[in-house]
ZATOR-156791 format. One line per 10 residues: number of its first residue (from 1); their letters; for each residue x, y negated, z of N, C-alpha, C, O, CB. Coordinates in steps of 0.05 Angstrom, whole numbers. Each point is the difference from the previous one (the first is absolute). Glycine has a CB too. Layout:
! residues N
NUM) A) X,Y,Z,X,Y,Z,X,Y,Z,X,Y,Z,X,Y,Z | ...
//
This chain:
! residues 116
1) XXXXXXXXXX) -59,393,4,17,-19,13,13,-19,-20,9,13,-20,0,21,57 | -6,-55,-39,17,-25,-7,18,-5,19,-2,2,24,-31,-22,-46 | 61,9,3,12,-14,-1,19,-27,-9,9,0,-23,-28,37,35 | 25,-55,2,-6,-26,-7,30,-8,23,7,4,23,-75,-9,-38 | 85,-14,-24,17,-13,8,4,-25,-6,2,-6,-24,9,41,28 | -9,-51,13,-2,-35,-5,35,1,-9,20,13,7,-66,-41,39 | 39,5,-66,23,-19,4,-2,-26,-11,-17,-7,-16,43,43,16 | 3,-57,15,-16,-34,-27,0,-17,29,-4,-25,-2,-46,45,-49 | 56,-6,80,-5,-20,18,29,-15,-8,13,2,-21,-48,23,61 | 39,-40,-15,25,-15,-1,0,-32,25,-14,-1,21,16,23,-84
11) XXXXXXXXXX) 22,-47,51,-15,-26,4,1,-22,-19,15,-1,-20,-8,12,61 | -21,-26,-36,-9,-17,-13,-5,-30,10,2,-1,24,-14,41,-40 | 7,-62,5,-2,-17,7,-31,-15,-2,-16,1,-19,68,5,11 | -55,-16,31,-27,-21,-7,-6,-6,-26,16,-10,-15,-7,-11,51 | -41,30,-45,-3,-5,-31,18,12,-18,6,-17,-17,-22,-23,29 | 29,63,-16,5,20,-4,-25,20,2,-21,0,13,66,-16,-1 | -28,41,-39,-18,24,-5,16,22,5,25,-1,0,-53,-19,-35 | 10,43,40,15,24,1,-23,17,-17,-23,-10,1,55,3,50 | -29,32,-67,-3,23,-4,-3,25,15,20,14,-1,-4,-38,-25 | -39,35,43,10,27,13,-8,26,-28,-13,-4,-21,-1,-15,85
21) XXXXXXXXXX) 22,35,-57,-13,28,-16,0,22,16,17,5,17,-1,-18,-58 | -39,30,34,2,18,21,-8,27,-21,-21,-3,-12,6,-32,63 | 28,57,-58,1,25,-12,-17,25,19,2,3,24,46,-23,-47 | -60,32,11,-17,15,13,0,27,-17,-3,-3,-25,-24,-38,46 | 30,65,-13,15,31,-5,-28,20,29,-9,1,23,89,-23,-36 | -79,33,-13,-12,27,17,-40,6,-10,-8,12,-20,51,-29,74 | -55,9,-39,-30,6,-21,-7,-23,-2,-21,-5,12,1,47,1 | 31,-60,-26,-6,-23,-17,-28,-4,-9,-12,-20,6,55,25,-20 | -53,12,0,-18,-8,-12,-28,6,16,-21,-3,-13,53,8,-29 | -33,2,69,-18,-4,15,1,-30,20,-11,-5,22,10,60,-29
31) XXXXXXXXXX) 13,-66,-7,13,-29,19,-39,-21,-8,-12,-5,-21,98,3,4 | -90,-4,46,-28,-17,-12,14,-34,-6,-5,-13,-21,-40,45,59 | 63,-43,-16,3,-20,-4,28,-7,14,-1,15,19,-50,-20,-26 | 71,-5,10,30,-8,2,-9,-26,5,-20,-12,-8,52,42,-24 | -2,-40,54,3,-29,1,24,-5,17,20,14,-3,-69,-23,-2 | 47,-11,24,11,-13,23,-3,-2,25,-24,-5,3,27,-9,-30 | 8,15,50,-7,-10,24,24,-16,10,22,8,-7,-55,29,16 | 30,-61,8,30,3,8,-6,-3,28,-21,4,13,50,-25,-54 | 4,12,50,-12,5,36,31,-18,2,22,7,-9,-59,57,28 | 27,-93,-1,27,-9,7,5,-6,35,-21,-4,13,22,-18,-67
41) XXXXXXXXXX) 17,22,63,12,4,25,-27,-8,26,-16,-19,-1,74,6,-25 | -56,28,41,-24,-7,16,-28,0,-12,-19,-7,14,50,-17,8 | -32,30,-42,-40,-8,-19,1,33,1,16,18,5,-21,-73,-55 | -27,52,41,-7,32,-3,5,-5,-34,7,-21,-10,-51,40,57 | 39,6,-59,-1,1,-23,-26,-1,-16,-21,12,1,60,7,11 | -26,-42,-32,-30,-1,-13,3,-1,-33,20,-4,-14,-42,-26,59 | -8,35,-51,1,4,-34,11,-24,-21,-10,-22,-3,-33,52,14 | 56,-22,-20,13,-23,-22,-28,-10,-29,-12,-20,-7,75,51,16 | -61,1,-18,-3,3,-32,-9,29,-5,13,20,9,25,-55,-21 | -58,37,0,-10,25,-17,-4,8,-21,1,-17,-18,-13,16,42
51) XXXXXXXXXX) 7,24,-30,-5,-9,-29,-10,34,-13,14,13,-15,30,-63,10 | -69,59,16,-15,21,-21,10,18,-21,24,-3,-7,-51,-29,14 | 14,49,-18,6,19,-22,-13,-12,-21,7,11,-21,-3,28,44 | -23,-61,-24,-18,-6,-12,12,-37,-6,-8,-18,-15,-33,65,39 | 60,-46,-6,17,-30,-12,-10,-16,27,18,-12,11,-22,10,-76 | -27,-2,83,-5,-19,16,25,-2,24,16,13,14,-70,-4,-29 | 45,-32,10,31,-14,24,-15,-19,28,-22,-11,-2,64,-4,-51 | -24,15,76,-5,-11,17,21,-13,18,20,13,5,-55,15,-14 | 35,-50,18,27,-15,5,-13,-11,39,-22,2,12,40,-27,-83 | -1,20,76,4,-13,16,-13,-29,8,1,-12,-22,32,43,10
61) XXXXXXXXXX) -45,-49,30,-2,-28,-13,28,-14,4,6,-22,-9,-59,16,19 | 71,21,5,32,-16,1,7,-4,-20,6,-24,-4,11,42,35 | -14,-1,-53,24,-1,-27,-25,3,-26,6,-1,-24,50,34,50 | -86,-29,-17,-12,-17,-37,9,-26,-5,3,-21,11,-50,40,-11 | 50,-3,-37,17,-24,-9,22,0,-7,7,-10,-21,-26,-5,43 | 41,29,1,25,-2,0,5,31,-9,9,6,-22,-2,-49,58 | -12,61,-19,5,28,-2,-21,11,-34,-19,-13,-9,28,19,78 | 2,19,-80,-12,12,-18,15,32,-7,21,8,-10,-35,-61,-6 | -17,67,32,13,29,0,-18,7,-36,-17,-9,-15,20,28,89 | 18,3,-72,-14,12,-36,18,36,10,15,11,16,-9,-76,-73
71) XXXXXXXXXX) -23,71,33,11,31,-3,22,9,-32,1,-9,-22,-57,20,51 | 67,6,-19,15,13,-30,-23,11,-10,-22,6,10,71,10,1 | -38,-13,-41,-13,16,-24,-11,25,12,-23,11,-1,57,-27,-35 | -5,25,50,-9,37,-8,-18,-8,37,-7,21,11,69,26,-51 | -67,-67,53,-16,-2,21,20,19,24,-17,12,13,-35,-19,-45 | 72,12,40,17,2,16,18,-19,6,23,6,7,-32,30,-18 | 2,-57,9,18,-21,10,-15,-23,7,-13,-11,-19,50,28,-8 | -38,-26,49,-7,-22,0,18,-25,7,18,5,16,-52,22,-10 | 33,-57,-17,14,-22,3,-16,-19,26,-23,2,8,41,3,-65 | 6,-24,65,-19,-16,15,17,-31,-9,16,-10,16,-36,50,31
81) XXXXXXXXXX) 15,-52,-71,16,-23,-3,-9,-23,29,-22,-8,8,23,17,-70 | 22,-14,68,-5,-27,25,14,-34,-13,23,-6,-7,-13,51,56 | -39,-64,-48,17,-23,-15,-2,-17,24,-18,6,15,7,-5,-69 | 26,-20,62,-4,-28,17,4,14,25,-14,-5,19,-23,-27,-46 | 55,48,28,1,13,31,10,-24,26,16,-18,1,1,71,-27 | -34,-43,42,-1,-19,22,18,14,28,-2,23,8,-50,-43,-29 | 67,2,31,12,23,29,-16,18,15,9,17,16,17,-52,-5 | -53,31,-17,-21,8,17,-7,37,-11,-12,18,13,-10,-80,-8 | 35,63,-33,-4,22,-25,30,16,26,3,24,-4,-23,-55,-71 | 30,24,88,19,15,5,-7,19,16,-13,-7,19,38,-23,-26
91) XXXXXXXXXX) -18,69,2,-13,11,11,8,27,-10,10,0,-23,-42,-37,30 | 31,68,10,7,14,-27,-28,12,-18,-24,-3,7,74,18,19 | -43,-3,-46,-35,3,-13,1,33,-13,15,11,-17,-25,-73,-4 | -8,69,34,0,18,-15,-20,16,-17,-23,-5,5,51,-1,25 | -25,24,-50,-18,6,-20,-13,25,15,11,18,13,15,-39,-59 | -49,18,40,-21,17,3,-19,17,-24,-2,-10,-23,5,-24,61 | -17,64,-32,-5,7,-22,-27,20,11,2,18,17,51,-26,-45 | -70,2,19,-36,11,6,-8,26,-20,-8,-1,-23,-13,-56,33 | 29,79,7,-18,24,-16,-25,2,20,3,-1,24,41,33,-48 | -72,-28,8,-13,13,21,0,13,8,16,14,-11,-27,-23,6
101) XXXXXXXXXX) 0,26,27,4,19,26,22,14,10,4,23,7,-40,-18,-19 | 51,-29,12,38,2,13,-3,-27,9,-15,-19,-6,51,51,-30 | -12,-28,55,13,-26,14,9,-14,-28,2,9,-23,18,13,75 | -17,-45,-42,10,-15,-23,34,2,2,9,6,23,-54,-42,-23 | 67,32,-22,20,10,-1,20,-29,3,-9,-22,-6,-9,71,-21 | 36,-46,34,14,-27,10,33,-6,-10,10,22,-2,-43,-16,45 | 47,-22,-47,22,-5,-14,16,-7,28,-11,-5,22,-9,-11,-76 | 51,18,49,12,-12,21,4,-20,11,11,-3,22,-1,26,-31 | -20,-45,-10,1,-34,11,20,-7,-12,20,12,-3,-35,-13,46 | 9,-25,-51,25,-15,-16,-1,-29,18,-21,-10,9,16,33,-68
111) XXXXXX) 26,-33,62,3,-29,17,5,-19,-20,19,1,-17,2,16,60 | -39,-37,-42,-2,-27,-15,5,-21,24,-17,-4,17,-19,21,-57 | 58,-29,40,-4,-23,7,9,-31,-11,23,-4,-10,-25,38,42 | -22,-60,-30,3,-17,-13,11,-22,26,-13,-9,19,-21,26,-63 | 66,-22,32,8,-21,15,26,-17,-23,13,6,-21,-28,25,77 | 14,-54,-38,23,-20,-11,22,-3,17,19,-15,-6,-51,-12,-15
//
């Protein structure tokens, strides 16, 4: 089992950046791949950002470009830098974490929203 705590949401303004981080505790080192999903009011939830044991990454076509997920050193942490956030980025997001033959493990959600 993993566990996984975001933090780094907040608000922000149009064209503004935010930072999330998300910490991950428990059998770590069976983790295949960590990332993002978010999910904002009325939408289903969908994938942000990924990002492998092996470094391969996968984005969104909303935020390539703008968004850039990466991993810590010791690979229990993953980041999700957000640049040029748009009102549309408003949403809460949460981190996700892929062992194989388990459910995937889930963070509590952090709320980003971009307004003026």
């Amino acid at each position: 089992q993993v566990q996984l705590v975001e933090s780094g949401g907040g608000l922000v303004q149009p064209g503004g950046s935010l930072r999330l981080s998300c910490a991950a505790s428990g059998i770590i080192f069976s983790i295949y791949a960590m990332g993002w999903y978010r999910q904002a009011p009325g939408k289903q939830r969908e994938l942000v950002a990924a990002i492998t044991s092996g470094g391969s990454t996968n984005y969104a076509d909303s935020v390539k470009g703008r968004f850039t997920v990466s991993r810590g050193n010791a690979k229990n942490t993953v980041y999700l830098q957000m640049n040029s956030l748009k009102p549309e980025d408003t949403a809460v997001y949460y981190c996700y974490a892929t062992v194989p033959g388990t459910a995937d493990s889930w963070g509590q959600g952090t709320q980003v929203t971009v307004s003026s």
